[in-house]
N, C-alpha and C positions, 0 to 999 in steps of 0.2 A: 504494500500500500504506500502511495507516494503521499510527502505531506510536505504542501504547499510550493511543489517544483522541486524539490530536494534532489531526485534523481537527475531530474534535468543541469541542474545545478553542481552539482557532484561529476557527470558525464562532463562540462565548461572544464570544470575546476581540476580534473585528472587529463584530460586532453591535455592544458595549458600547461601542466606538470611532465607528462608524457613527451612533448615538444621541446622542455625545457631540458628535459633528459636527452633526448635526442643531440639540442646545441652542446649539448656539454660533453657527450660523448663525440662528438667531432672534434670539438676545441681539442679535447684529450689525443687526439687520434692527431691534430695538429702538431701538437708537441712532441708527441711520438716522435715523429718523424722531426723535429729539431732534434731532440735527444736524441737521434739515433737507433732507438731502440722499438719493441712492439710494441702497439697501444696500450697490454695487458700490464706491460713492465713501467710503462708512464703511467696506467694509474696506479699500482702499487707504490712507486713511488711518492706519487700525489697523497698516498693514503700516512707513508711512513713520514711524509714532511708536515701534513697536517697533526698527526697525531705527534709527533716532535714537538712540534710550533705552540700547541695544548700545555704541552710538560708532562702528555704517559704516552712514551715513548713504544713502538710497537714490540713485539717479540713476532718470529713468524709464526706463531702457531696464532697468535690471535691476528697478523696479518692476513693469513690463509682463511681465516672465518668471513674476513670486510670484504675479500673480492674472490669468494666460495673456488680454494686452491683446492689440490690433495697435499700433503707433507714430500711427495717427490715432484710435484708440478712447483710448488716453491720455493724446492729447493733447487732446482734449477732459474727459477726465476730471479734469485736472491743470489747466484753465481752467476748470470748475465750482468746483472745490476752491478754488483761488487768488480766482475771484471771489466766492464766500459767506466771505472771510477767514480758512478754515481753514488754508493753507499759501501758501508759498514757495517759489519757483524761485530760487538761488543758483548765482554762478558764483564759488569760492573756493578752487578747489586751483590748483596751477602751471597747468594747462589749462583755460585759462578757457572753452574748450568746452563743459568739463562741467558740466553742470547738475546741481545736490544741494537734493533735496526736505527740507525744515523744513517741521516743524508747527508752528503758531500757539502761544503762549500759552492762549488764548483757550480752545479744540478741546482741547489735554493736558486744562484745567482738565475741560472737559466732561465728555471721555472718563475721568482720574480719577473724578471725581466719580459716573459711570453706573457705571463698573466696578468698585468699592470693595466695595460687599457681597457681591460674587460673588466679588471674589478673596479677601476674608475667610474667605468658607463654605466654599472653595475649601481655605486656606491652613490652617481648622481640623481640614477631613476630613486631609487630607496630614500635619499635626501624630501625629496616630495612627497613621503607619509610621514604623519608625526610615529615616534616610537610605540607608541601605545597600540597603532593599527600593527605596526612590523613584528611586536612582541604577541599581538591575536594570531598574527598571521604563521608565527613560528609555531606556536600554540599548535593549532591546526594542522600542521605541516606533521608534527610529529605525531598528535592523536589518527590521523588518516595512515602513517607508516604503521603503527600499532595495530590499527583494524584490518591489517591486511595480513598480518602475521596469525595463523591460525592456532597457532602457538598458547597464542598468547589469553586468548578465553579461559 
């Protein structure tokens, strides 16, 4: 039962998410190929320099969960990386086990550098709602990723 356009509404609002996935997975697929490397390996990247830039730093095992690896598809992907000089394998907490993925100097500068104008255009569209719409909006953003996770009922 629809209430008051909801599906309608919801169909707008995932398209416009769906599309928005789409430029992003291009943009990425851009950089790929700056870097050098395959798209899979630029967002992995993107993921261990986000999660750096945060302060919790990835390990692959929880790398391999954000961009759904096997533990040998990662591990080759984390020897591609590590060998064109983008990142590091670190063993620096109490459990020298764990291994904690760093991006290069080098790859931030890149990745800066590629993704500057789009987070600007980005940063000016966002400028034109007050915070309180952008923090509904995040709101939102997450409870819709939640409802999609079957998991999670």
């Amino acid at each position: 039962m629809e209430r008051n356009g909801v599906a309608e509404q919801r169909e707008r609002l995932v398209e416009g998410l769906r599309a928005y996935g789409a430029e992003f997975t291009e943009l990425g697929r851009r950089f790929a190929t700056v870097l050098g490397v395959h798209a899979t390996d630029a967002f992995a990247l993107l993921e261990i320099a986000t999660a750096e830039q945060r302060g919790a730093p990835l390990s692959p095992a929880r790398l391999g969960r954000r961009i759904a690896l096997s533990s040998g598809a990662m591990t080759a992907l984390l020897d591609r990386l590590e060998e064109a000089g983008h990142l590091t394998r670190t063993r620096e907490g109490p459990d020298r086990r764990m291994v904690t993925l760093r991006i290069h100097d080098r790859a931030r500068r890149l990745a800066d550098d590629f993704f500057a104008p789009v987070n600007a255009r980005q940063d000016a569209v966002l400028h034109d709602y007050p915070p309180e719409v952008l923090a509904e909006f995040e709101h939102l953003i997450a409870r819709l990723r939640t409802a999609m996770d079957a998991d999670a009922e």
